[in-house]
LOROKOL-768560 format. One record per residue: x, y, z of N, C-alpha, C in turn. Coordinates in pm, whole numbers, plus 50000, padded with zeros to 5 digits. Layout:
N
XYZXYZXYZ
...
END
This chain:
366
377040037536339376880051436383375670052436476
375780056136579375100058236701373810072936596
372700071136756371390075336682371950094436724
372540093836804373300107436867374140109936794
375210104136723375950105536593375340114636481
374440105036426373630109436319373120121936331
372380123736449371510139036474372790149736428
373810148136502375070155336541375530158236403
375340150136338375870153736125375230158436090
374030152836079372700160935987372190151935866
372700137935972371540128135920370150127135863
369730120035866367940116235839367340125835940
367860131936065367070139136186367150149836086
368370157736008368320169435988369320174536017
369930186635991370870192636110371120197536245
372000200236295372020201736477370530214036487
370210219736537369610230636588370850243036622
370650254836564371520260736695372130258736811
373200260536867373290258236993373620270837107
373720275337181373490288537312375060294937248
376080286637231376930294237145376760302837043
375910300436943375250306336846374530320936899
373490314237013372830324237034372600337037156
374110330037163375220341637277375610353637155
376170348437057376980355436972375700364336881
374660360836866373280366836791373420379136930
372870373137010372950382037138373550397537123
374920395637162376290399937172376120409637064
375980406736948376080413936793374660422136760
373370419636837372570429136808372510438836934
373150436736999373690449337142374350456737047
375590454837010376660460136959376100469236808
374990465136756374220468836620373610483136710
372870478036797371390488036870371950493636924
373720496336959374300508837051374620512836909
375430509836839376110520136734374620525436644
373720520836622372240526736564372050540736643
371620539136781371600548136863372540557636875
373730556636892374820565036895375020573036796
374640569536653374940577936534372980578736436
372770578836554371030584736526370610592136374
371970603036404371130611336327371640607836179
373030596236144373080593936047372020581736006
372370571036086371600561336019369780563036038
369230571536130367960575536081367710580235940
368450590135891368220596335787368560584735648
369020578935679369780566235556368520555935568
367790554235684366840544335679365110553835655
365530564135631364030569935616364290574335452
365660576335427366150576235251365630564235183
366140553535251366210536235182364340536335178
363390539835286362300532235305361560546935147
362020556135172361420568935106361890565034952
362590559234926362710556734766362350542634756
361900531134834361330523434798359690527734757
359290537034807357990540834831357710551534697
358560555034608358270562834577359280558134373
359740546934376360350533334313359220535234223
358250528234186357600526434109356770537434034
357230548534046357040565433973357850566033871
359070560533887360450566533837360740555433787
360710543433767360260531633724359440527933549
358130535233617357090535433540357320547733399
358020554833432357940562533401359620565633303
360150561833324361420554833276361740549033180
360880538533199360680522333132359670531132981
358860538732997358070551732864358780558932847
360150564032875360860575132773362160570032776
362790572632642364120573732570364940572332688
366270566532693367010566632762367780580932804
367910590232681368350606032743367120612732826
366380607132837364950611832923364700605233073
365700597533088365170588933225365160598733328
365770606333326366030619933438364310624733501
363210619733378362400626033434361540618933520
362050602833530361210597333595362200599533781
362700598833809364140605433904363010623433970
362820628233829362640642133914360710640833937
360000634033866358830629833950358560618734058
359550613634060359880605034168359580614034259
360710627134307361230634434407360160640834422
359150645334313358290658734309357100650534427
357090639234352356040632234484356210630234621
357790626634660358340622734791358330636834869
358680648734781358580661834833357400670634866
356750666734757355340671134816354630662534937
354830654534977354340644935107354820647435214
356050653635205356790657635289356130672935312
356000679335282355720691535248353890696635300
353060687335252352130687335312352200681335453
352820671235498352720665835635353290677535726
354250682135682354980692835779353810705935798
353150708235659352230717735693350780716735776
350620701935758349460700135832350010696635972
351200699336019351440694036163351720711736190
352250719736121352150733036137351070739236177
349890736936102348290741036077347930735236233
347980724536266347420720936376348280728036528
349340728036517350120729736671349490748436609
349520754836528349090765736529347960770936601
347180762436528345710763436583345260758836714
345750750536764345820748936910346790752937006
347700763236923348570772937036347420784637097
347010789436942346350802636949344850801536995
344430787737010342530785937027342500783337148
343640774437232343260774137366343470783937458
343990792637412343520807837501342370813537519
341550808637448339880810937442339150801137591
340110790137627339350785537749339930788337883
340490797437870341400801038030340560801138167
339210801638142338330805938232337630791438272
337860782638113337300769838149338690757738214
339750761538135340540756338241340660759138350
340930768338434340330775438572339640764938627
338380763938600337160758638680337970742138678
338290737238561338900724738529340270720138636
340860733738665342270728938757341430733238879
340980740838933340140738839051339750730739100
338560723739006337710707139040338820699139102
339620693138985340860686939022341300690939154
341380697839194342650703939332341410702239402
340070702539375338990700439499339350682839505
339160674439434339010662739409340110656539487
341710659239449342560656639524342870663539647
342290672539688342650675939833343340690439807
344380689539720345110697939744345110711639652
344000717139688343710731439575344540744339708
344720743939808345110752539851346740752739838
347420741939852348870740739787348780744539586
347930742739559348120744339426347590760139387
347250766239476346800782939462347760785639544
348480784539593349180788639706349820798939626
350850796039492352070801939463351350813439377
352180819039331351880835139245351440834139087
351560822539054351410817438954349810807838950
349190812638898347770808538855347860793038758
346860783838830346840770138792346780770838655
345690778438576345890780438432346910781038306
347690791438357349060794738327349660785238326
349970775338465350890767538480350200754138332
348970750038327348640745838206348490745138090
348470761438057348740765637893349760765037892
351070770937985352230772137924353000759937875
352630744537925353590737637895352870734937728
351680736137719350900733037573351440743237470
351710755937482351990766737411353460760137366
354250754537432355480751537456355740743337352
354910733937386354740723537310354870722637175
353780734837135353400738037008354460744936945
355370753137039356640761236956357890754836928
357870739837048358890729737021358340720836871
357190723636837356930717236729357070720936618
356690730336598357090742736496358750742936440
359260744736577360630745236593361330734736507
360930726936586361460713736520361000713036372
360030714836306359890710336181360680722536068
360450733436105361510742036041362900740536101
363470736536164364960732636173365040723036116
364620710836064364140699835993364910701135850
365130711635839365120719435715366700708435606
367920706135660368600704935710368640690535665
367940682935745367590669435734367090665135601
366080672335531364920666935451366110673535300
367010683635308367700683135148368710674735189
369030669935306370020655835284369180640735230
367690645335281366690632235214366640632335117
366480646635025366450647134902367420639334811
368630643734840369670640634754369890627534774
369710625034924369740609434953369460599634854
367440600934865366710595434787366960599534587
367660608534560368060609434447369010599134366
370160595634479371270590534439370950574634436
370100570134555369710559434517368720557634429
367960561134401367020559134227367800559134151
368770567434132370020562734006370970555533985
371470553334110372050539834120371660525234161
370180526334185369900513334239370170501134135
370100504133983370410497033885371830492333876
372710500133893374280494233903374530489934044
373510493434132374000481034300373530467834276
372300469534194372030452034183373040443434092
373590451234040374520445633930375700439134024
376130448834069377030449034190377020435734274
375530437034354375560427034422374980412434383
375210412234228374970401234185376170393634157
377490403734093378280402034067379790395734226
378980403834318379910402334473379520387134521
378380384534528377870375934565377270361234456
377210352134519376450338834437375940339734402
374940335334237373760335934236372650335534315
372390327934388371190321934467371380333534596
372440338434638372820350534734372160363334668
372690364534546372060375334477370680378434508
369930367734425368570361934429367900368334538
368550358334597367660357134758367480374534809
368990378534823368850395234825368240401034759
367590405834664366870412634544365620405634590
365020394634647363810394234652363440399934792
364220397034871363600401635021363710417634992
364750425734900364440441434917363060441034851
362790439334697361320437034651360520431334754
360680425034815359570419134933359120428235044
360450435635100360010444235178359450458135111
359490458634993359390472034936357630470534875
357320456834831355790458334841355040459034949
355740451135045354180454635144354750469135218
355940475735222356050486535281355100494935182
354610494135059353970505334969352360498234986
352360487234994351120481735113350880491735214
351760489835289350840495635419351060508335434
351660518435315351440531735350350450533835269
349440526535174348450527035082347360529035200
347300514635289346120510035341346520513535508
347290524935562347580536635671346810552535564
347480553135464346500563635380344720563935405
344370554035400343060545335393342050552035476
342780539735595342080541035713342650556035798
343630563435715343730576335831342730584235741
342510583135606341570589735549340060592235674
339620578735635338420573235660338290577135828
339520575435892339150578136043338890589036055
339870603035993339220614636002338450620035972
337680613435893336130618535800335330612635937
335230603135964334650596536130334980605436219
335630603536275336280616936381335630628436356
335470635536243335340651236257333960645336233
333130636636139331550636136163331470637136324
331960625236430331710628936539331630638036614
333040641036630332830657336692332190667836645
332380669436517331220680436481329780678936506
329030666136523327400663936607327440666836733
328620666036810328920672736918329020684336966
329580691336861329350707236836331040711536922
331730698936910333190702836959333930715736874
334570721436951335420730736846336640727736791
337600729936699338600727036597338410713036548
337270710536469336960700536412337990693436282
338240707036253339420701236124340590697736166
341280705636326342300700336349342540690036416
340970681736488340930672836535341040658636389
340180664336309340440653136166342070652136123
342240662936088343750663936058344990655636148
344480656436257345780647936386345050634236370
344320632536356343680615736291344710609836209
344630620336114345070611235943346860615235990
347130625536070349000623436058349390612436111
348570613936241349160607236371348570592136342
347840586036245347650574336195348920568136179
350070572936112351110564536101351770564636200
351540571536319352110565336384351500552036512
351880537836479350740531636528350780529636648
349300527136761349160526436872348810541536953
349840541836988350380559737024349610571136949
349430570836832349120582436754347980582036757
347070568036760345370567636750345180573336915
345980568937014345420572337169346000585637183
346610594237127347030611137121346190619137052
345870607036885344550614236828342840615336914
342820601636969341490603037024341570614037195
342480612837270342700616737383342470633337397
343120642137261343300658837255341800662737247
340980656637167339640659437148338990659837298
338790649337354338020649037449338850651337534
340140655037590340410668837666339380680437610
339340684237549338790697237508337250693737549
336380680037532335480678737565335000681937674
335700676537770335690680137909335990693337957
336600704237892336600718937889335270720537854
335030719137723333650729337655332240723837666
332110713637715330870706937761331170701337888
330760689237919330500682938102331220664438089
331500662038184332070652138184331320642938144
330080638038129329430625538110329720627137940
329220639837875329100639237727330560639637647
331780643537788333190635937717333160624337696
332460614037809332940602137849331920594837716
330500599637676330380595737549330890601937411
331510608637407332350612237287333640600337263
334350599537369335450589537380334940577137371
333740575037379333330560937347333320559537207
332730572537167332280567537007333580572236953
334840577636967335830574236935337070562136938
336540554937066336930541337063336770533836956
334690534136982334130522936843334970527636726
335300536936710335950543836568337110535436555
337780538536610339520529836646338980514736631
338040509536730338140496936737337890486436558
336690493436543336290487736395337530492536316
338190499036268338800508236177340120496536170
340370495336332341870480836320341460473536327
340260467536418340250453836388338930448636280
338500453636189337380451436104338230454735952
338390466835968338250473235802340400474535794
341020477235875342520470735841342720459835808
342480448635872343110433735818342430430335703
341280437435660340290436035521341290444335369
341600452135438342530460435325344030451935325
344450449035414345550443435403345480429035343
344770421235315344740411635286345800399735329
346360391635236347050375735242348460389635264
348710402535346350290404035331350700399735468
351730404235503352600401835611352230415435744
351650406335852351300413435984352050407936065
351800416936165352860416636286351910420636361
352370409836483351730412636590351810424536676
350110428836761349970440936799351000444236928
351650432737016352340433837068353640436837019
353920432836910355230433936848355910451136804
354290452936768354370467736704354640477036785
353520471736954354090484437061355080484737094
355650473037152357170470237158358240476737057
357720475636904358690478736846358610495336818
357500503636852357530515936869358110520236976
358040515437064359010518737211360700517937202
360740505337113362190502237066363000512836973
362380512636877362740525936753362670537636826
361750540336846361490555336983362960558637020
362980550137093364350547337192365550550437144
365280546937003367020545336911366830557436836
365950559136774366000572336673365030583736718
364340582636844363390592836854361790600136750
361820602536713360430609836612360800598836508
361700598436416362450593036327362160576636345
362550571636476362160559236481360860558536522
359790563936556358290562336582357620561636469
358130568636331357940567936207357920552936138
359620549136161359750536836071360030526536184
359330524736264359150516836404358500498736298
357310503936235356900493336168357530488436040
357690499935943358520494835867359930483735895
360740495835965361970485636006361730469736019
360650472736143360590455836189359900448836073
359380448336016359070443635878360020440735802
360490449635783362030444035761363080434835769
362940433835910363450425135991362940410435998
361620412735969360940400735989361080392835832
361240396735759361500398335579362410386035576
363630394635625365190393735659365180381835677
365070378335827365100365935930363920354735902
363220357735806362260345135723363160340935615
364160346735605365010338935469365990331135531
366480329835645367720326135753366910317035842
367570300735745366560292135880366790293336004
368120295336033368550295436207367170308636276
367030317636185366140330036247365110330536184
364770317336156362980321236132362100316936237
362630316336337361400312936488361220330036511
362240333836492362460348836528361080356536471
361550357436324360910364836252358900355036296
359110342436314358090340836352356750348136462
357750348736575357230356136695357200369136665
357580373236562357540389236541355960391036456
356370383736343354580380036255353430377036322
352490377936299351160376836292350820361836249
352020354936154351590336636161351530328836209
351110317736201350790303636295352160297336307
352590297336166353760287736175354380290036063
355500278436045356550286335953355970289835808
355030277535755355120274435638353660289035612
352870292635685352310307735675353310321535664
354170319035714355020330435748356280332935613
356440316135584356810316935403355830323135320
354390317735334353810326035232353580338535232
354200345735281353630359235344354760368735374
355760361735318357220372035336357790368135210
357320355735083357770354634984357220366534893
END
């Protein structure tokens, strides 16, 4: 038997590698996945923010279960929900509280935006095309912000809709998750079983990981944040803390929307140099916060690279909109979970992680 033979079986070399056949058809089949995702948005968003929302909220109903009588399990099920609902419930109100407060407060600078769209139109040349029309530069600036704020509003009370299909969602699976494992122990091989039941447990700890240690550091950033701005003597200090700690989960994007609204306003209510140091010391904030005191809280779990994450917020964005900017990280975590158990796709899940190499990327997705 030739040394090309052998490779070709899965001799002493091992087995073949993949071959472009293979990874035509990988190809081909996650097109065909990422159009039908997209196309039916609004179901499978809601099924993947159900699945990630009762993993997260699993060990209530669990705990609590496992301490009362079997005619009593109902109550670990309805404090399960009482927690998933109240989180829900406060986030919607603190995104309420804020687009409120900055519908109704930036009417207080009309005079400082003025001077602000002026400069500008001096700077670029063109302040006499931009006064030209009947409509005042101001106006044309509050209104798309006011807008903003009522498309937000809007949206979270039409929401309405969505969140008792989450409910019941997340209900049905806490009660049945016990007869699916059965299920899919029984459909499948042992070692299939197995393997399935650990990667959901796998993805389901570090997903309650990193909404612990996103809790954390959005805590901690907005207690930073509003110390800052408030030595500054900036105004809406609480709603500048508050868009800290929401817009924390959402990563990348949400820290440069959280730091960016403030010092707009800086540059309204004080002078440009003392924006340009406010935004600094909101940088240092951001900078230490991810790269110092995050990877410290997160410890030996499973990271993903910072490229991976923007990418994969742009990606989810794309497919589910708000919905996917949410579980942008989760998902791919997921994914990366997934494709660490599948030798053909663990280069994959490699380049997606934060590890060196395979045998890191085992320890860290087992």
């Amino acid at each position: 038997m030739t040394e090309a033979t052998t490779r070709a079986g899965g001799g002493p070399e091992g087995p073949q590698a993949p071959g472009a056949a293979f990874w035509l058809l990988f190809a081909i089949a996650t097109i065909l996945i990422v159009t039908a995702l997209r196309q039916t948005a609004w179901i499978t968003s809601t099924l993947a923010m159900a699945f990630f929302a009762a993993l997260a909220v699993w060990p209530v109903d669990s705990w609590i279960s496992r301490h009362m009588p079997r005619p009593l399990a109902w109550i670990g099920h309805a404090a399960a929900l009482a927690v998933m609902v109240s989180v829900l419930v406060l986030f919607s109100l603190g995104i309420l509280f804020a687009a409120r407060q900055l519908a109704t407060g930036l009417a207080r600078y009309q005079t400082a935006l003025q001077q602000f769209a002026d400069r500008i139109g001096q700077w670029m040349a063109v302040a006499e095309e931009q006064g030209g029309g009947d409509t005042p530069v101001v106006e044309r600036l509050i209104d798309p912000l006011m807008s903003l704020a009522t498309t937000v509003v809007q949206s979270i009370w039409s929401s309405g809709g969505i969140l008792t299909l989450l409910f019941f969602l997340v209900l049905l699976m806490l009660v049945e998750t016990p007869s699916y494992m059965a299920k899919v122990s029984a459909a499948t091989s042992q070692t299939k079983g197995r393997s399935f039941y650990h990667a959901v447990e796998a993805t389901a700890s570090r997903f309650r990981r990193y909404l612990v240690v996103r809790t954390v550091l959005g805590v901690a950033t907005a207690l930073l944040y509003m110390s800052w701005i408030w030595w500054w003597g900036l105004d809406f200090v609480l709603v500048w803390g508050l868009l800290a700690f929401l817009l924390n989960f959402i990563p990348t994007i949400g820290s440069l929307i959280a730091g960016a609204l403030p010092v707009g306003l800086a540059f309204l209510q004080r002078d440009p140099a003392t924006a340009l140091i406010i935004a600094a010391g909101l940088i240092v904030i951001e900078q230490v916060m991810g790269n110092y005191v995050d990877p410290r809280l997160q410890g030996r779990q499973l990271s993903l690279s910072p490229l991976v994450v923007l990418v994969a917020l742009m990606f989810w964005t794309w497919v589910w909109g708000l919905m996917g900017a949410l579980l942008a990280v989760p998902m791919t975590m997921a994914i990366t979970i997934a494709f660490a158990r599948v030798k053909t796709l663990q280069p994959i899940a490699l380049f997606l992680s934060n590890a060196k190499n395979l045998d890191e990327l085992r320890a860290v997705t087992d």
